[in-house]
C-alpha positions as CSV (number, residue, x, y, z in Angstrom):
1,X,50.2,-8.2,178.2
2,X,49.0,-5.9,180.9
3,X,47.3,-7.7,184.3
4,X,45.3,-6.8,187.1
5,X,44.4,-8.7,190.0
6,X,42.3,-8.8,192.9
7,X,41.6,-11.2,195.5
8,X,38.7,-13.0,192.8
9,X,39.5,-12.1,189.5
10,X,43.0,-11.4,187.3
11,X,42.1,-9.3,184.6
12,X,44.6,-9.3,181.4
13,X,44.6,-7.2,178.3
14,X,46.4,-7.8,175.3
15,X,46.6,-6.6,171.0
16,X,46.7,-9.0,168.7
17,X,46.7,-9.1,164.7
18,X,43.9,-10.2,162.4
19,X,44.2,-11.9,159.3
20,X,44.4,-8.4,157.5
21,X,47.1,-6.9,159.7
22,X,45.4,-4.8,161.9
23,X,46.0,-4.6,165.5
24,X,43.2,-5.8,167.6
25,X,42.1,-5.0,171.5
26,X,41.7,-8.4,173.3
27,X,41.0,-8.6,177.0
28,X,40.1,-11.5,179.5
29,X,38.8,-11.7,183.0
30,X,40.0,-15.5,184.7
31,X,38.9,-16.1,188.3
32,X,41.8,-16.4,190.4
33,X,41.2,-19.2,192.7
34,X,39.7,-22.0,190.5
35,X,39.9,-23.6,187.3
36,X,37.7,-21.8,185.1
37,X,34.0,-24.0,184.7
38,X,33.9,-22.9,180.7
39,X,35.0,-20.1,178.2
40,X,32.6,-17.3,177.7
41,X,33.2,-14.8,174.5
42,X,32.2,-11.8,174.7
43,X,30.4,-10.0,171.6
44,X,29.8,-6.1,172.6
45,X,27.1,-3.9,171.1
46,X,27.3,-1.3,168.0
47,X,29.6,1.7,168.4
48,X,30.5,-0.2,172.7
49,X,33.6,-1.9,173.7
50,X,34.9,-4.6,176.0
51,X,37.3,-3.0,178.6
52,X,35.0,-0.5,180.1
53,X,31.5,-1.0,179.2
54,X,31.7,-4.9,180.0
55,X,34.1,-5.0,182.5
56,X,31.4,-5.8,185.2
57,X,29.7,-8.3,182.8
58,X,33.4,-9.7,182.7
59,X,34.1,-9.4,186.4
60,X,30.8,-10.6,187.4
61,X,31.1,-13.8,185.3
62,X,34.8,-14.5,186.3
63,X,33.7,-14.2,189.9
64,X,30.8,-17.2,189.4
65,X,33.7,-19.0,187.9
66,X,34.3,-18.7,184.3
67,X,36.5,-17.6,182.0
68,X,35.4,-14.8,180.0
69,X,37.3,-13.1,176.3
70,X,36.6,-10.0,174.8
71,X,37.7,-8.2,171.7
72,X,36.8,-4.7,170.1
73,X,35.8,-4.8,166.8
74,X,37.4,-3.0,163.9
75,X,36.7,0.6,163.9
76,X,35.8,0.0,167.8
77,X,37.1,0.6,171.4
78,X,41.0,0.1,171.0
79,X,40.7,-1.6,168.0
80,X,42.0,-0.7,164.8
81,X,40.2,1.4,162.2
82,X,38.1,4.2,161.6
83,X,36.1,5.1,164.3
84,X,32.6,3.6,164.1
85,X,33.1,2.4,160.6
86,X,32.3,-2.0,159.9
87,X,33.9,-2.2,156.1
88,X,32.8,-5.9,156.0
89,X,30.6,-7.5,158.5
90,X,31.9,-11.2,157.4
91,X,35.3,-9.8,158.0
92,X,34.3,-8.8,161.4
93,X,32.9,-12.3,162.4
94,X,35.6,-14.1,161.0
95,X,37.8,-11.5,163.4
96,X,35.8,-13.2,166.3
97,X,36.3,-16.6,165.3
98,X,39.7,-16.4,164.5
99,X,40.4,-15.5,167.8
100,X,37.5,-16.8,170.1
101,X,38.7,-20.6,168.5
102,X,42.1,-20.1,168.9
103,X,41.4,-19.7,172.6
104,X,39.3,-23.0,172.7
105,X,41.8,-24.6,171.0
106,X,44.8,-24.3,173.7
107,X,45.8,-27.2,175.3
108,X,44.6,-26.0,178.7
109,X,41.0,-25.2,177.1
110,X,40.3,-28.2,174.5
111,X,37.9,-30.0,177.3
112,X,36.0,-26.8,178.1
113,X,32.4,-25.8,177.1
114,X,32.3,-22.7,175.2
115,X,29.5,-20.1,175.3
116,X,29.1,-17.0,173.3
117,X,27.4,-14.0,174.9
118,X,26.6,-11.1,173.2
119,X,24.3,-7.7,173.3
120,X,22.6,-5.8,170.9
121,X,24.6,-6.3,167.8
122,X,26.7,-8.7,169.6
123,X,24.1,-11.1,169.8
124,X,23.8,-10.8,165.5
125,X,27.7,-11.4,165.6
126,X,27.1,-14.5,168.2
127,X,24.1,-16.0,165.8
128,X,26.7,-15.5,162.7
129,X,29.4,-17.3,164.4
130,X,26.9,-20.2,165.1
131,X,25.9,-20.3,161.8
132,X,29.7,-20.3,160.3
133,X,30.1,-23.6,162.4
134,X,26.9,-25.2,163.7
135,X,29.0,-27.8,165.5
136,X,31.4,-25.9,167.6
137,X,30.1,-24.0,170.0
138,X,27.8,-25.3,173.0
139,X,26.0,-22.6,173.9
140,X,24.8,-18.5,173.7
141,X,23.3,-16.1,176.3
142,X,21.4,-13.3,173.7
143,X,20.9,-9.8,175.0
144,X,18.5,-8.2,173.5
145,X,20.0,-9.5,170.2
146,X,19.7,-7.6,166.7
147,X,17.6,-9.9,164.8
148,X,15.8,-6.6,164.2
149,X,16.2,-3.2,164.8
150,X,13.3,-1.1,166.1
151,X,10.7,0.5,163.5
152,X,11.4,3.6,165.7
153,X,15.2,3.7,165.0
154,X,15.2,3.4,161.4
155,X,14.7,5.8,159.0
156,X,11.9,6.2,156.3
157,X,12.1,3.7,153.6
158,X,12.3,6.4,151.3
159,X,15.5,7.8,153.0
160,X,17.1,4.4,153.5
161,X,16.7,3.5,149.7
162,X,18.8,6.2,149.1
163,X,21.1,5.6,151.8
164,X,21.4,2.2,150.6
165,X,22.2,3.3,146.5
166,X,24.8,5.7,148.5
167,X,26.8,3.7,150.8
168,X,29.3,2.1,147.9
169,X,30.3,5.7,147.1
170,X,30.3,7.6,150.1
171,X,30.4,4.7,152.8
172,X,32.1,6.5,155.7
173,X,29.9,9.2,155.7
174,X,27.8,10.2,158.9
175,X,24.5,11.2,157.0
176,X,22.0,8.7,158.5
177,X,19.5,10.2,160.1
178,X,18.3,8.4,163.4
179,X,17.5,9.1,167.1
180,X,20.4,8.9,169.6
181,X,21.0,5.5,170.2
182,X,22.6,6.2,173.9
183,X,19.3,7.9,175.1
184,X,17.1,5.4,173.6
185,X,19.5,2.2,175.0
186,X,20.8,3.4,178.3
187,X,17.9,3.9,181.3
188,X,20.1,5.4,183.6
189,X,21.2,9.0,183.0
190,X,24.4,8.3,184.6
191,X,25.3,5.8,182.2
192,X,25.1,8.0,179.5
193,X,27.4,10.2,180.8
194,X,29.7,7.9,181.5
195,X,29.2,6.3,178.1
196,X,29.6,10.2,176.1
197,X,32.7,10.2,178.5
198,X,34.1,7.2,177.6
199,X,36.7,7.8,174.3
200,X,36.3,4.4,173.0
201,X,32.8,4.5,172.1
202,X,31.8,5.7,168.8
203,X,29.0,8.7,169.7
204,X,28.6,9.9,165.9
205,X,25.5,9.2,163.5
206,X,25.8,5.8,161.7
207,X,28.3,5.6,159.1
208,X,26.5,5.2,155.6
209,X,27.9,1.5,155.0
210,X,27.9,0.8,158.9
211,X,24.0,1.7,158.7
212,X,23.8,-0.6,155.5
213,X,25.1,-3.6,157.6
214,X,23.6,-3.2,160.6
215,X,20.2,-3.3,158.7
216,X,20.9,-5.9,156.1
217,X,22.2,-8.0,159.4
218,X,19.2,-7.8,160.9
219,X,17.1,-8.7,158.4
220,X,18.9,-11.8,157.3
221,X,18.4,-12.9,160.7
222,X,15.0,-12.5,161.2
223,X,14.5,-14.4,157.9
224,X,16.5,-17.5,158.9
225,X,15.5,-18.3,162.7
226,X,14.5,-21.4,162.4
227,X,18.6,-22.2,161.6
228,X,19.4,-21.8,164.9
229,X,20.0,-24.9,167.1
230,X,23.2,-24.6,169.6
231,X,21.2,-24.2,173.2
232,X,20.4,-20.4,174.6
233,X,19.1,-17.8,176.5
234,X,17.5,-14.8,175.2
235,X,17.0,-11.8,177.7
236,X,15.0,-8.6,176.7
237,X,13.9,-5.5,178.3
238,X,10.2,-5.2,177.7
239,X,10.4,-1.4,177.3
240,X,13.1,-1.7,174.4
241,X,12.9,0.9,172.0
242,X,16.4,0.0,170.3
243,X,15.8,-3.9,169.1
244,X,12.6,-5.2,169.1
245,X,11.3,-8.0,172.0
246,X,8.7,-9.6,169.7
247,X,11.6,-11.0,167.8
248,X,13.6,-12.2,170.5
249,X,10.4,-14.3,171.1
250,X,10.1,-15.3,167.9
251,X,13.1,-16.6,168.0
252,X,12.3,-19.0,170.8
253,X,9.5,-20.1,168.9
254,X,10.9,-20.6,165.7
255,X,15.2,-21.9,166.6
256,X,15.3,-25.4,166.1
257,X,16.8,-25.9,169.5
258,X,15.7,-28.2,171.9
259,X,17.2,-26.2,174.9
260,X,16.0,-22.4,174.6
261,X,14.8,-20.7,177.5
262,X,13.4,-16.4,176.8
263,X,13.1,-13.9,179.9
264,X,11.3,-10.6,179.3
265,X,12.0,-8.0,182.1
266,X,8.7,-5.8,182.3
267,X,10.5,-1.8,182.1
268,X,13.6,-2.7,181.4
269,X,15.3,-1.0,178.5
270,X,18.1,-2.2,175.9
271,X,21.2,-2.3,177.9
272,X,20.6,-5.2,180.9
273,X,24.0,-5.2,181.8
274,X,25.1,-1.5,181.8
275,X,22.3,0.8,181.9
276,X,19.7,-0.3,184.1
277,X,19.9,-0.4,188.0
278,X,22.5,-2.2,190.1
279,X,19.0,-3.7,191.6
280,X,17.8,-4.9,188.1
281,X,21.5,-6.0,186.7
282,X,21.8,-8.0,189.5
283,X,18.4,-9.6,188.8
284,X,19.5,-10.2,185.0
285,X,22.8,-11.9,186.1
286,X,21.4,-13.7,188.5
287,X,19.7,-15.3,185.9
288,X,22.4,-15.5,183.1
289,X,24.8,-17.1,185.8
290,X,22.3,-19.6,186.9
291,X,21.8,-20.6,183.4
292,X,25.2,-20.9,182.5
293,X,25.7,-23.2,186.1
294,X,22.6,-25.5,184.6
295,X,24.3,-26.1,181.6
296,X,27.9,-26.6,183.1
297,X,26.6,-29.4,185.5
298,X,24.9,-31.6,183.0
299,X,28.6,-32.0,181.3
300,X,30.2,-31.2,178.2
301,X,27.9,-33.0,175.6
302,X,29.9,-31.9,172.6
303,X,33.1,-33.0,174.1
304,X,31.7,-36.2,174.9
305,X,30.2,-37.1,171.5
306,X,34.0,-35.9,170.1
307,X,35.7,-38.9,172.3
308,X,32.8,-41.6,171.0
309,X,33.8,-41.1,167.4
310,X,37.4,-40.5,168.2
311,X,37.0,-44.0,170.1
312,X,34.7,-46.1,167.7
313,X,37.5,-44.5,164.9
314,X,39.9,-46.3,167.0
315,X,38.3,-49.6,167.3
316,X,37.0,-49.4,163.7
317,X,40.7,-49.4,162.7
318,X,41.6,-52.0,165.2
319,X,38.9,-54.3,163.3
320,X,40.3,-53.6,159.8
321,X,44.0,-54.5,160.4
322,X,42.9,-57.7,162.0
């Protein structure tokens, strides 16, 4: 376990094994002088990672008091795997929740709320891991989540039929052929360079099964919005060319959730909380953070709903042996 401190937040990093062996790159951010308000999981973007890229997501959060998790995919950042490649997306989910509830699960963190956060294809993995258990988590903040990916950044459909027959026998192949995904995501020019500097992001065209997922992902969301109903926060850039804003408020309209609040920022592009502006990050945090403050003050309404059956269990037992 490596740590960093400062005087507001400790930062710790850490590899841990998945259920198939492989050694996985886990990091936290845990403010220093309080106990942490909630847990909040980090889900990064296609071909990202959580060290560098999110670390002011992370550091920003842990300074407004909460506990915030990360891990790398397989094929991603410091994880294990072949650069860039996603074998199985349900294998990469269950990856996330394997860990992400084994942190909820500690002793120390059994009465916190827990809120997923992710971007891009982050916010897909954060809508699969509601959907694998409805129940158990009590909230999401969605940045500019893949519940569909841009008409501009596929390919023809003629080309991704193809593709498609292809990726079972070639599936690590680079051979998509798409725009760059850094210029189209990242507003800043300096972010891209950082980004092309940074080793642990993937810079490559889509590998062929990668490609397959990320599409196939996307388009099983879109078809099943209505399923979601854990309360959220979706943020989009209105000047996204990467995933598609309509969506995101289509999703508002269509989750079954009773607490679902949508912010559009007029020019913004894809990345909120990397490649835009310190000006407009800070607006878009501003936001996130006092959403996730709302929803910390009204109480734990999971938790509390646990200890009522837990109790009437009790008392129904009590009854019986009388």
């Amino acid at each position: 376990m490596a740590t960093e401190i400062n005087d507001d937040v400790r930062y710790e990093e850490q590899f841990v094994l998945n259920s198939r062996g492989l050694k996985m790159f886990t990091c936290r951010w845990l403010p220093t002088h309080s106990e942490p308000k909630a847990l909040i999981f980090l889900c990064h973007g296609y071909a990202m990672e959580c060290s560098i890229s999110m670390r002011d997501a992370g550091v920003r959060l842990a300074k407004a008091g909460f506990a915030v998790h990360g891990m790398d995919y397989e094929g991603h950042g410091k994880s294990s795997g072949l650069a860039g490649y996603i074998p199985s997306f349900d294998d990469l989910v269950n990856d996330c929740s394997d860990h992400f509830i084994s942190i909820c699960e500690r002793k120390e963190n059994r009465k916190k709320m827990r809120i997923l956060m992710g971007e891009s294809m982050g916010g897909a993995v954060v809508l699969l891991l509601h959907r694998k258990k409805p129940e158990y988590w009590d909230g999401a903040v969605l940045v500019a989540p893949m519940c569909k990916i841009a008409d501009d950044m596929k390919p023809h459909p003629l080309v991704t039929t193809v593709l498609t027959k292809l990726c079972n026998i070639i599936p690590t192949w680079k051979i998509i052929p798409t725009k760059d995904v850094i210029d189209a995501a990242f507003r800043l020019p300096e972010i891209r360079e950082e980004i092309r500097a940074n080793p642990y992001c993937y810079k490559g065209r889509p590998r062929l099964k990668t490609g397959f997922h990320l599409l196939t992902v996307s388009m099983d969301l879109e078809k099943r919005l209505e399923e979601v109903s854990l309360p959220f926060l979706v943020i989009h850039g209105g000047d996204d060319k990467v995933t598609d804003p309509s969506v995101s408020k289509l999703l508002v309209e269509k989750a079954s959730s009773t607490d679902k609040t949508f912010h559009l920022y007029p020019g913004m592009w894809h990345s909120l909380t990397y490649g835009e502006s310190p000006e407009n990050i800070s607006i878009v945090f501003s936001d996130v953070i006092n959403w996730l403050d709302e929803r910390t003050a009204l109480g734990n309404s999971r938790l509390e709903m646990e200890q009522k059956l837990a109790n009437d269990n009790i008392l129904h037992k009590d009854g019986s042996s009388k």
